[in-house]
C-alpha positions as CSV (number, residue, x, y, z in Angstrom):
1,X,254.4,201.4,-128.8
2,X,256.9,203.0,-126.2
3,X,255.7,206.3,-126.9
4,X,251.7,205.4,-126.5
5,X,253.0,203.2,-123.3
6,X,254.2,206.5,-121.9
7,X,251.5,208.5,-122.7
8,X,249.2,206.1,-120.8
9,X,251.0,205.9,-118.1
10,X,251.0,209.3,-117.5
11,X,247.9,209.6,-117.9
12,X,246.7,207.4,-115.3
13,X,249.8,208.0,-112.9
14,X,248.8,211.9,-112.9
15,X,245.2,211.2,-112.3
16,X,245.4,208.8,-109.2
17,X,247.9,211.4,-108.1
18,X,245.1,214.0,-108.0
19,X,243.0,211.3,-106.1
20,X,245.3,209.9,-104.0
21,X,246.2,213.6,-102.8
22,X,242.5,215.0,-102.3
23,X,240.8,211.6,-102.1
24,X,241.8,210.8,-98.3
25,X,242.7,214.1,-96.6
26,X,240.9,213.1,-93.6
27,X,244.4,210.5,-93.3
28,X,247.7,211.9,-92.5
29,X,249.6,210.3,-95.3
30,X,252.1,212.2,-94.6
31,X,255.4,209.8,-95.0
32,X,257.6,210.0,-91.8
33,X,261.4,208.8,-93.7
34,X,262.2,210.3,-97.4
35,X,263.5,207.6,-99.5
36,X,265.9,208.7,-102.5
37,X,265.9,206.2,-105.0
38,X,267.5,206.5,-108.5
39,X,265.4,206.4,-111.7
40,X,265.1,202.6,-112.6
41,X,263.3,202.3,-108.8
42,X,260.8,205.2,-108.9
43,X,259.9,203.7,-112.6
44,X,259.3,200.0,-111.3
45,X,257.2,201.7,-108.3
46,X,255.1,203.5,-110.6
47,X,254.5,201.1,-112.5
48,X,253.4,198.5,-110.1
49,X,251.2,201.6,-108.6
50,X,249.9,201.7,-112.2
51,X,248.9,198.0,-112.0
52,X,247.5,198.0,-108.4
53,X,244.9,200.8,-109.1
54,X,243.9,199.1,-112.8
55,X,242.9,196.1,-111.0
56,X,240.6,198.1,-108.0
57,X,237.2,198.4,-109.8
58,X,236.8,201.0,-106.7
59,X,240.1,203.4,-108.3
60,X,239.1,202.6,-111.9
61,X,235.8,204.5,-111.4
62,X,237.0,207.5,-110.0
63,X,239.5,207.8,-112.4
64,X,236.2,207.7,-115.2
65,X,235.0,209.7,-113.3
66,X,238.1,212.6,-113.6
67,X,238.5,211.6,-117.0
68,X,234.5,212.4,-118.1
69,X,235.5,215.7,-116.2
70,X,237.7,216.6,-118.4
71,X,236.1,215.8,-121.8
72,X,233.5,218.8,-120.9
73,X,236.9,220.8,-122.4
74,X,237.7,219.4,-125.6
75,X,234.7,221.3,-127.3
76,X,233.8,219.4,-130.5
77,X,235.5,216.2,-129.2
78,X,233.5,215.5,-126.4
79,X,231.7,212.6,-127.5
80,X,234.4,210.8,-128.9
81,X,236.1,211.5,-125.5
82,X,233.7,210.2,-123.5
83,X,233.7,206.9,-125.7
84,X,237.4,206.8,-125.2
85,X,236.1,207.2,-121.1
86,X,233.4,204.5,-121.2
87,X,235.8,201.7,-122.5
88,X,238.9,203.0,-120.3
89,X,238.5,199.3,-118.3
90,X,238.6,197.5,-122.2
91,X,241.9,199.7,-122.8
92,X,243.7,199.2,-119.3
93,X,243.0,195.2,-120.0
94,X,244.9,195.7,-122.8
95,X,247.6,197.5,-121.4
96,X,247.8,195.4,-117.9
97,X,249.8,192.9,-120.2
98,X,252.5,195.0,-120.6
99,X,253.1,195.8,-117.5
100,X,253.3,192.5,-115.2
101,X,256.6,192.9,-115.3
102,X,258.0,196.3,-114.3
103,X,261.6,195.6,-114.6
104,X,260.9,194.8,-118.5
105,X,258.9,198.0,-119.2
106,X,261.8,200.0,-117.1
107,X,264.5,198.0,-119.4
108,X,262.3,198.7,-122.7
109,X,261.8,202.3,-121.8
110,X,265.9,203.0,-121.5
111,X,265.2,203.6,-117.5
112,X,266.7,200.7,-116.1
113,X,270.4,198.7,-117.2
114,X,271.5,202.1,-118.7
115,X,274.8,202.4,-118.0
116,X,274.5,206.6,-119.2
117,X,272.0,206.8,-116.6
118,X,273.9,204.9,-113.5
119,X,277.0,206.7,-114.4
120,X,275.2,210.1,-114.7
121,X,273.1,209.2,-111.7
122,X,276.7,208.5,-109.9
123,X,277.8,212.0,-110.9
124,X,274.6,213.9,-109.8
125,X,274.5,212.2,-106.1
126,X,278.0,213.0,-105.7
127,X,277.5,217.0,-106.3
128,X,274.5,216.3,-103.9
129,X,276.4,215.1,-101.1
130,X,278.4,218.1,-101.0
131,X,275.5,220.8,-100.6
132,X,274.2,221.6,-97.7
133,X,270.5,221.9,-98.1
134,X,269.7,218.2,-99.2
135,X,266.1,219.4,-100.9
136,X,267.7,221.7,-103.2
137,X,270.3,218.5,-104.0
138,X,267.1,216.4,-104.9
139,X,265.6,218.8,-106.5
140,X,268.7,219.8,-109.1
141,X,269.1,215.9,-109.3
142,X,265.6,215.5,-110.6
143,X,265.9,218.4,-112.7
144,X,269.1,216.8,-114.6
145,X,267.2,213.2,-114.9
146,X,264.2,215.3,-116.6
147,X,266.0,216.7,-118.7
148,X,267.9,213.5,-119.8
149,X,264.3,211.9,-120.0
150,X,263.6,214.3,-122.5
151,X,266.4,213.9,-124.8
152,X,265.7,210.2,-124.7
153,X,262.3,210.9,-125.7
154,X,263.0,213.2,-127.9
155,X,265.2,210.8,-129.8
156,X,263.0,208.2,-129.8
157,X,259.2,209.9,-131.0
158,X,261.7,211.6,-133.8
159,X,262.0,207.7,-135.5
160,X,259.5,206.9,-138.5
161,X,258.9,203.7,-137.3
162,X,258.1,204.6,-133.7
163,X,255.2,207.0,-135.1
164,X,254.0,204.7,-137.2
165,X,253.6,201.9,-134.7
166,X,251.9,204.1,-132.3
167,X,249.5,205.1,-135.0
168,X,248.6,200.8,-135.6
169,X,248.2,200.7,-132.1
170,X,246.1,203.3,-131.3
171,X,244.1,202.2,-134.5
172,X,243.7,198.3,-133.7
173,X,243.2,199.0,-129.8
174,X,241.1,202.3,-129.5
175,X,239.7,203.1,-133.0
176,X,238.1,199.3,-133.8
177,X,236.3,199.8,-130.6
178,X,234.8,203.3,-131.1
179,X,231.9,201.4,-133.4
180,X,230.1,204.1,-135.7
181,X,232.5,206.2,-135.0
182,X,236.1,204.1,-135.8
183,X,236.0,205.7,-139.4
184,X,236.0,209.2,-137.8
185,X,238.4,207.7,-135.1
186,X,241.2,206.7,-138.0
187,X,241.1,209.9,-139.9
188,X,241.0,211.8,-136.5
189,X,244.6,209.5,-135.7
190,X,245.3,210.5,-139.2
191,X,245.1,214.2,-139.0
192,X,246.7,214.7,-135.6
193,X,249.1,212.5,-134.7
194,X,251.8,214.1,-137.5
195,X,250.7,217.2,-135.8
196,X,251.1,216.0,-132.5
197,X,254.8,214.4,-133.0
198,X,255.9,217.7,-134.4
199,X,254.5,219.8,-131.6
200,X,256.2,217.6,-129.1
201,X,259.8,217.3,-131.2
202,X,259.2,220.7,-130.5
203,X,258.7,221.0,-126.9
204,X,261.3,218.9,-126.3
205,X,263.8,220.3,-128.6
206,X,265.0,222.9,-125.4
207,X,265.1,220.4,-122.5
208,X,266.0,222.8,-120.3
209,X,263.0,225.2,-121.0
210,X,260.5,221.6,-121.0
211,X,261.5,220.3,-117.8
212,X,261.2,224.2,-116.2
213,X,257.6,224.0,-117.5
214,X,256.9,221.1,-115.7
215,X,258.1,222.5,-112.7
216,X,260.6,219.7,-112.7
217,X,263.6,222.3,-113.1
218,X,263.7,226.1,-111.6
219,X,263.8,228.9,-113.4
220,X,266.7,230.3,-114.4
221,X,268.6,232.0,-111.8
222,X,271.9,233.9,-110.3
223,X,273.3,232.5,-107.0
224,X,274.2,235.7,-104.6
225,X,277.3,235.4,-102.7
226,X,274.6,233.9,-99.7
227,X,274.0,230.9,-101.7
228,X,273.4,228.1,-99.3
229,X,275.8,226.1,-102.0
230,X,279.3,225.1,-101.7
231,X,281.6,224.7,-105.0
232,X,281.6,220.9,-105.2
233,X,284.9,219.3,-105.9
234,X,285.7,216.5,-107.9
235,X,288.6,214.6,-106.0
236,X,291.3,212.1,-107.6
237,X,289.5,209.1,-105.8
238,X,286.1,210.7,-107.3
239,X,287.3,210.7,-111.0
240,X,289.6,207.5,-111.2
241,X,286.0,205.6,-109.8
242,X,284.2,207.2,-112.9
243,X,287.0,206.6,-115.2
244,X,287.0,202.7,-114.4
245,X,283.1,202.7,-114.8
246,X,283.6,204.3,-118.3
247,X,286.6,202.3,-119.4
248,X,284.3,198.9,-118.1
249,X,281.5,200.0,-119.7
250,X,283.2,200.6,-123.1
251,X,284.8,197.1,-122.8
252,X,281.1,195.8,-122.1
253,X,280.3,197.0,-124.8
């Protein structure tokens, strides 16, 4: 179910990116203060965004509309993809319960009240606040919360169960509403959805390489002796801080 959540939501978070970015370019929306919030916030605003564009009949249709755009390239699957298309509002009305209450999804999703992150999240803003050039500090933080993304995600699509619950949702929420074509719906599920866990265990067996793809992390590269970084030290204060946070967490625990 987490898995299928995520896949959603991505779905519909990267479309009404693309229309929030071309729709209304006669608007500077151009946002005057940059706000750096850590991973638990940037999850409960996306998913409220998620839930505020579900319920404008206005958003919903230009996202059918992208969405009908894209079937044109699945070839043979078209029709079944332009099904999937015409009953997007039936699906999101099934999904809008999930989501009234971001802080939950962020919980169930490992985002929010995990201690690895905070602590991590600690770690990473400290290194920040000792570089210079505060985009390239955002930018390597994002890069190392990708990357932990994916081994969380990794770990969890690798679980038996977690497959198979995906595969009950996806058949008692899309394929019983596909009519004539359910029975081709469930063996379609059938077919590629073993393939399509092992391709991603795959991609996101290098986290490194997954998150570059996504442009999340840069490539690869040597810094010259012009680097616009400075070493970052850890200082006695620094590291008896994190070793109370671990030492509290374990007794949590």
């Amino acid at each position: 179910m987490k898995l299928c959540l995520l896949f959603i939501i991505s779905i519909i978070f990267s479309c009404d990116f693309v229309l929030s970015y071309y729709g209304p370019l006669k608007i500077n929306q151009t946002p005057k203060i940059g706000n750096w919030t850590d991973a638990c916030d940037e999850c409960k605003i996306i998913i409220n965004k998620i839930v505020q564009v579900a319920k404008d009949p206005t958003k919903l249709e230009e996202l059918k509309l992208l969405l009908s755009a894209l079937c044109e390239t699945t070839a043979e699957y078209r029709d079944e993809c332009l099904m999937f298309v015409k009953r997007l509002d039936l699906f999101i009305d099934r999904l809008l319960p999930f989501l009234q209450n971001a802080d939950k999804v962020c919980k169930d999703l490992h985002i929010c009240k995990n201690r690895k992150l905070e602590h991590f999240h600690r770690v990473g803003v400290h290194f920040a606040s000792q570089l210079e050039d505060i985009d390239n500090a955002k930018n390597s933080l994002l890069c190392e919360e990708c990357q932990f993304a994916a081994h969380e995600l990794l770990d969890l699509v690798g679980e038996p169960h977690v497959q198979q619950e995906v595969h009950d949702w996806l058949e008692e929420n899309v394929c019983s509403h596909t009519g004539k074509y359910k029975e081709l719906c469930s063996q379609y599920l059938d077919e590629t959805l073993p393939e399509f866990f092992l391709e991603l265990k795959t991609l996101l067996s290098d986290q490194k390489k997954f998150c570059e793809d996504l442009e999340l992390c840069p490539a690869m590269t040597f810094p010259s002796l012009g680097s616009p970084y400075r070493r970052a030290k850890l200082g006695p204060k620094f590291m008896g801080m994190m070793k109370k946070e671990v030492v509290d967490s374990v007794e949590e625990d």
